[in-house]
N, C-alpha and C positions, 0 to 999 in steps of 0.2 A: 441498545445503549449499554456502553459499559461500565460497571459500578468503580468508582473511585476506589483506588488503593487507601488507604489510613494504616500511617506507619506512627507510633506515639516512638519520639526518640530521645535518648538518653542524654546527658546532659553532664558533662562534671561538675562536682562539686571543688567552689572554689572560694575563699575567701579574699582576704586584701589582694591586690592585684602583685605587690612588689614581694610583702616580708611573709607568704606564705611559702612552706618548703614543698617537697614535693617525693612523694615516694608509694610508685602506682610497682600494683602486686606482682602482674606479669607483662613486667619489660613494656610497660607505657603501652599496649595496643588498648588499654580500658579509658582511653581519651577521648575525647568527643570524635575523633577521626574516624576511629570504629565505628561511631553513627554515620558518619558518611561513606564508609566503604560497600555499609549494608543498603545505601538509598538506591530504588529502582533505576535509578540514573546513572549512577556509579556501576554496580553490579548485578547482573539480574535476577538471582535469589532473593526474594522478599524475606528474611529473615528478622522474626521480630528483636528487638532492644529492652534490655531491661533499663530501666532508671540505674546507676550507682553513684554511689557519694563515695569519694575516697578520702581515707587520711592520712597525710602528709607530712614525714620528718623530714626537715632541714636537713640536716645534719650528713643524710644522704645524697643529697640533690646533686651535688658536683659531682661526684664519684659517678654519676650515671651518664654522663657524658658517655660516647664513644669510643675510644681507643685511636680512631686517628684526628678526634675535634670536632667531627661533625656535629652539629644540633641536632636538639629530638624528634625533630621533624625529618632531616634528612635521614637519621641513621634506620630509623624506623619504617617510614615510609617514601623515602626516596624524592622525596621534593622537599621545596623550603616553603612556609609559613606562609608566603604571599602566593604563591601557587595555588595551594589551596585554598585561598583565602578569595580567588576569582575562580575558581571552579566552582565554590559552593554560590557564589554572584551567578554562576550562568545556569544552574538548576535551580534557582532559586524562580528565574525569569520564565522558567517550563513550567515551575510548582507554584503561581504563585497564591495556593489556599494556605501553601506551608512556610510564607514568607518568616513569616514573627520565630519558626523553629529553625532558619536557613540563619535568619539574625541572631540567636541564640548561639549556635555553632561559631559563625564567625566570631562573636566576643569571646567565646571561650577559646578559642583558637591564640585570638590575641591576649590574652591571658597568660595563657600556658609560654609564650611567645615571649610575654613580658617577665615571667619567674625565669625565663634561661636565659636573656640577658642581664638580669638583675644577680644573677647567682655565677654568672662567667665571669661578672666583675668581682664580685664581694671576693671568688675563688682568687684572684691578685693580691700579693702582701701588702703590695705599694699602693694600692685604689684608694684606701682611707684619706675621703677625704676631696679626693679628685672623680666621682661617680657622674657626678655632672660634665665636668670635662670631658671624661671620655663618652660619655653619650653625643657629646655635640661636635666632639673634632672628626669624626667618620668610622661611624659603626653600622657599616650594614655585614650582611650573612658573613660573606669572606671574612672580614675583618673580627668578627668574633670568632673565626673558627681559628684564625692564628693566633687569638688573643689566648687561647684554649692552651694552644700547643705551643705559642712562647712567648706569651707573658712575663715570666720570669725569666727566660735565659738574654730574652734583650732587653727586660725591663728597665736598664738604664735613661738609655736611647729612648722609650715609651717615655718613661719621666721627664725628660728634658724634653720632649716635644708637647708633655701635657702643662709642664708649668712656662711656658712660651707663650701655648694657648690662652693661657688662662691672662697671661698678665697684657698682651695682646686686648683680650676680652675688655678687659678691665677697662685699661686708657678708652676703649671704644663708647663704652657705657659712660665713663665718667665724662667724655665729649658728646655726647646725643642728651645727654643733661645741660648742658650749656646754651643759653639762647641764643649768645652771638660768638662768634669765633674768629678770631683773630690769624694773621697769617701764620701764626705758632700751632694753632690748633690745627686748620687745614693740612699743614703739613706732620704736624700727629698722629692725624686720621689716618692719611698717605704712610706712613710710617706703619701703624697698629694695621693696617689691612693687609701690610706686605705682610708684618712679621705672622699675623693669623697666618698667613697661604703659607710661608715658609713652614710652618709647626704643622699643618694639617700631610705638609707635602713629608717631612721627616716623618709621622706618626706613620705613615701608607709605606712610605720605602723601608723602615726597620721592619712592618709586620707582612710585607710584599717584596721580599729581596727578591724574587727571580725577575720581575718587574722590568729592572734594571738590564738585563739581557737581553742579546739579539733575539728575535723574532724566531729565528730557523733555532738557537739554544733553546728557546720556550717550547716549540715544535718538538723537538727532540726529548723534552722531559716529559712532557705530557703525552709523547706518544712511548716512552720506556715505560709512566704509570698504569697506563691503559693496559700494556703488554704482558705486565708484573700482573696485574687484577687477574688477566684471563689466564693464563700458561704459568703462574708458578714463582717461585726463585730461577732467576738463569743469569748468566755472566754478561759483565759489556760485549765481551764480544759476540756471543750470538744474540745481543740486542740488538747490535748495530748489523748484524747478518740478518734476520728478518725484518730491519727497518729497508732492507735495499730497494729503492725507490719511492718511496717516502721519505726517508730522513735525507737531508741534504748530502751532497756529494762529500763535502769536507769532512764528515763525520768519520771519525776512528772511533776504534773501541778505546783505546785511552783518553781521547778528549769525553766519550761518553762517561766511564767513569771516575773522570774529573768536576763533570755534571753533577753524578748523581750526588758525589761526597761531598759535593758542597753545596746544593740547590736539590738536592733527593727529598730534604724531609717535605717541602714547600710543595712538593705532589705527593705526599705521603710515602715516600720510594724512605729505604734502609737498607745499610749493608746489611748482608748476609752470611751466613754461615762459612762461607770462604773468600779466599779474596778475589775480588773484582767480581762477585755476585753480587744480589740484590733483592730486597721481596718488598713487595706492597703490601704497605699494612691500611685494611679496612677496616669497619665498624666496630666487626667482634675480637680483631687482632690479627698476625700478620697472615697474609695469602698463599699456604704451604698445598700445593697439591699433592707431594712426595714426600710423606711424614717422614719416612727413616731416611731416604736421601740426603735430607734438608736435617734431620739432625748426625748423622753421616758425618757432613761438612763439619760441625761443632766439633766433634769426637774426636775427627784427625788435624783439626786448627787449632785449638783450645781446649782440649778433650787430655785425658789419661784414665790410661787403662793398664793395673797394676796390681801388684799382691803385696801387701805389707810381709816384712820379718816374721809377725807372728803370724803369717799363712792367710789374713781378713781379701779374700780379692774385691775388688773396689771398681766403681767406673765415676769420674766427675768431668763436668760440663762447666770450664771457667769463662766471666764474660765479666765488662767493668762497664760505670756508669750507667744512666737512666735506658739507654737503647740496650744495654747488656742483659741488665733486667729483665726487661718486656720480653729480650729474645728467651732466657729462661725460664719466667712466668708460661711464654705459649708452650714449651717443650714437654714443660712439664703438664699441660694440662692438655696434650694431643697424646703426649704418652701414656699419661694417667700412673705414673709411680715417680718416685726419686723425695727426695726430700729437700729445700731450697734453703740457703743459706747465702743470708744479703748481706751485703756492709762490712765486710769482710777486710781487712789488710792482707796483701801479700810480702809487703815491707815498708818499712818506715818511708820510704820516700813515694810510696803509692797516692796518685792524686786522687784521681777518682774511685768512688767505693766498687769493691771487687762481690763480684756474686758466683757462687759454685751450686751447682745442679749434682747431689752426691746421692749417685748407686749403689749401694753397701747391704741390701738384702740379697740371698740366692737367687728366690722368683725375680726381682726386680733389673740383675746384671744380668739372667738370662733375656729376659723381655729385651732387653735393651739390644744384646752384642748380637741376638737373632736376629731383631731387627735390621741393624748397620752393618750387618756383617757383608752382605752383596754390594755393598757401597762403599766399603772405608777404602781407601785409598793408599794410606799409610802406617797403619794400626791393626792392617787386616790379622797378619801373623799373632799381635797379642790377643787380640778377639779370641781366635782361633782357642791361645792356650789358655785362656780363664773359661773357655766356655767348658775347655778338660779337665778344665781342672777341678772345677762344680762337682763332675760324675766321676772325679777319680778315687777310687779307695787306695790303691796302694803308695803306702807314704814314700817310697823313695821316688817314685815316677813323678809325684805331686811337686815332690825336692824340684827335677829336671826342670817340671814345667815353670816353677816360681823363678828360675833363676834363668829359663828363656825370655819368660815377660820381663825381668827387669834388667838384664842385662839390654835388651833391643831398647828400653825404653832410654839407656844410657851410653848406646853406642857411638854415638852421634858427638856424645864428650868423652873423650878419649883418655883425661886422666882418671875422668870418671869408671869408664868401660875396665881401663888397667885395674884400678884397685879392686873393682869386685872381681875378676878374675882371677889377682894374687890371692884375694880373700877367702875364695874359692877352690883353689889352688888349678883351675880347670884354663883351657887355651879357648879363642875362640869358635874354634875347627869341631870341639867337642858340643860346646853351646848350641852351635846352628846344627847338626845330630841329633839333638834334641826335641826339632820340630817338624822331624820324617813321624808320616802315618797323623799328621794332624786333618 
């Protein structure tokens, strides 16, 4: 005979279902999920569970969301909340001495379930006020992870289909109140049930725009995301070169990214670093296999690399708007230096806020132009001469080198190039002389 396993299992501590916040120590794995990773059913290490109680600031809860919307359940453990929510139903059916703790589990599950849909809303400016609304017009997983990621940028469109609903709602309620109905009401009702369908169907198309696309379009985004997840940033066109026979015949790399620039964010796909690239951005942020390649592309698109007048050599990383940022934010936190600088103007007519990534210590420009240097494409020559420029003692050579990088950096404008050469007094035959033995 053999002796019953007894696993005593942990449990979170949780208060009110809605207006508790939530702020678990390390990265949410101290949820009740952890008791179920460790059940003999799930994994077969008997590992025992300690009891914890955790405690929870508001204040934090939104901000732990994932990077490209997923919920805490997907980003952390790779399924959604009902998933698990019948896995622990069919060990429950094997275990059943441990039912009353398989019950436990599952309420807390849906607990935790019910604080990240209560706090995806509250995170909305516009919500106040409409929380019910949006619970009943159609909120399942998908729909809250777009509600995540664009909430505000189509919240218009969200509002107009939440206050349809509601008033929709209404005439319905205030007719199922009535005991007799006249042929004014019948046709009320007829009326109130379209206008609900029409507002539930506007709320699904603003927060589900690929939706609206051919079938072989959907195929094609959805197999660029998958592509972007495993291999990296790479361009439409070797998207569309290793989709050959999988994506549809009609596919070019220009309709591909026409796709991605317009329907990219909806699989989580984002321009990238150069044009007609692309990277996936997942849970912890975007999907770079080739750090200095991938910031390479910033360097020679958006990038400068220069020496001021009074000799400071310099490397910055310019990008505009919320996707600019995040692209920033990851650069900076795969390279591990530069100093970030958001909100920026670059001139009074600049719509969206500008963000620069600035390289301005020695250790910090050397880290960097090492890195990009087998990569730059167009910036390699000034890499080259700031990286000489670091190790150069003798001042007039330092001279040549300052006035290589910034002469190349203004070649390209010609009355520009003129004047620093009169200024100079040098031609351009002597300049490019300057970057033998680099």
């Amino acid at each position: 005979m053999v002796n019953p396993v007894v696993i005593m299992w942990g449990s979170l501590f949780i208060g009110d279902e809605y207006d508790v916040p939530l702020q678990v120590a390390d990265d949410f794995s101290n949820t009740v999920l952890k008791s179920i990773a460790q059940h003999p059913h799930f994994q077969p290490q008997n590992v025992p569970l300690k009891t914890l109680y955790t405690v929870i600031k508001q204040e934090d809860a939104v901000s732990r969301f994932s990077k490209n919307g997923d919920g805490w359940f997907e980003s952390k453990y790779g399924t959604d909340a009902n998933t698990i929510i019948r896995m622990c139903r069919k060990m429950r059916r094997h275990d059943k001495a441990f039912r009353e703790e398989y019950d436990g589990i599952i309420k807390d599950i849906r607990r935790v379930k019910a604080m990240e849909v209560d706090l995806t809303i509250k995170s909305l400016s516009w919500a106040d006020g409409m929380e019910s609304v949006i619970r009943n017009i159609g909120l399942d997983d998908r729909s809250l992870k777009a509600l995540r990621k664009f909430g505000e940028s189509r919240g218009i469109s969200l509002q107009k289909a939440c206050h349809q609903y509601l008033k929709a709602v209404t005439v319905l309620q205030h007719l199922n109140d009535k005991l007799d109905w006249d042929t004014d009401d019948q046709q009320n009702w007829v009326d109130a049930n379209d206008m609900k369908k029409e507002a539930q169907k506007m709320w699904k198309n603003t927060l589900h725009q690929i939706d609206g696309l051919k079938k072989t379009d959907v195929a094609a985004l959805n197999f660029a995301s998958n592509l972007l997840q495993n291999e990296g940033a790479l361009g439409s066109r070797e998207i569309v070169r290793r989709g050959y026979g999988t994506l549809n015949k009609s596919m070019t790399a220009g309709k591909m990214s026409s796709l991605l620039k317009m329907y990219g964010e909806e699989v989580d796909v984002y321009k990238g670093s150069e044009r007609n690239t692309f990277v996936k951005q997942g849970t912890d942020g975007f999907i770079i296999k080739d750090m200095w390649a991938y910031t390479a592309g910033f360097v020679d698109a958006d990038g400068s690399i220069f020496i001021s007048e009074r000799g400071d050599p310099r490397v910055t990383i310019v990008a505009s708007g919320d996707n600019g940022l995040a692209h920033c934010e990851e650069l900076q936190k795969m390279i591990g230096c530069g100093r970030l600088v958001s909100d920026g103007k670059l001139a009074k007519n600049t719509i969206k806020p500008v963000h620069r990534l600035i390289f301005s210590s020695k250790n910090d420009i050397r880290d960097i132009l090492k890195g990009v240097l087998p990569h730059l494409k167009l910036k390699s020559l000034q890499a080259k001469a700031v990286l000489n420029y670091l190790e150069e003692k003798d001042t007039m050579r330092k001279t040549e080198l300052y006035q290589l990088v910034t002469y190349n950096n203004w070649k390209e404008h010609k009355n520009k190039a003129a004047s620093l050469l009169d200024k100079w007094g040098l031609n351009a035959d002597t300049i490019g002389g300057y970057a033998e033995g680099l």
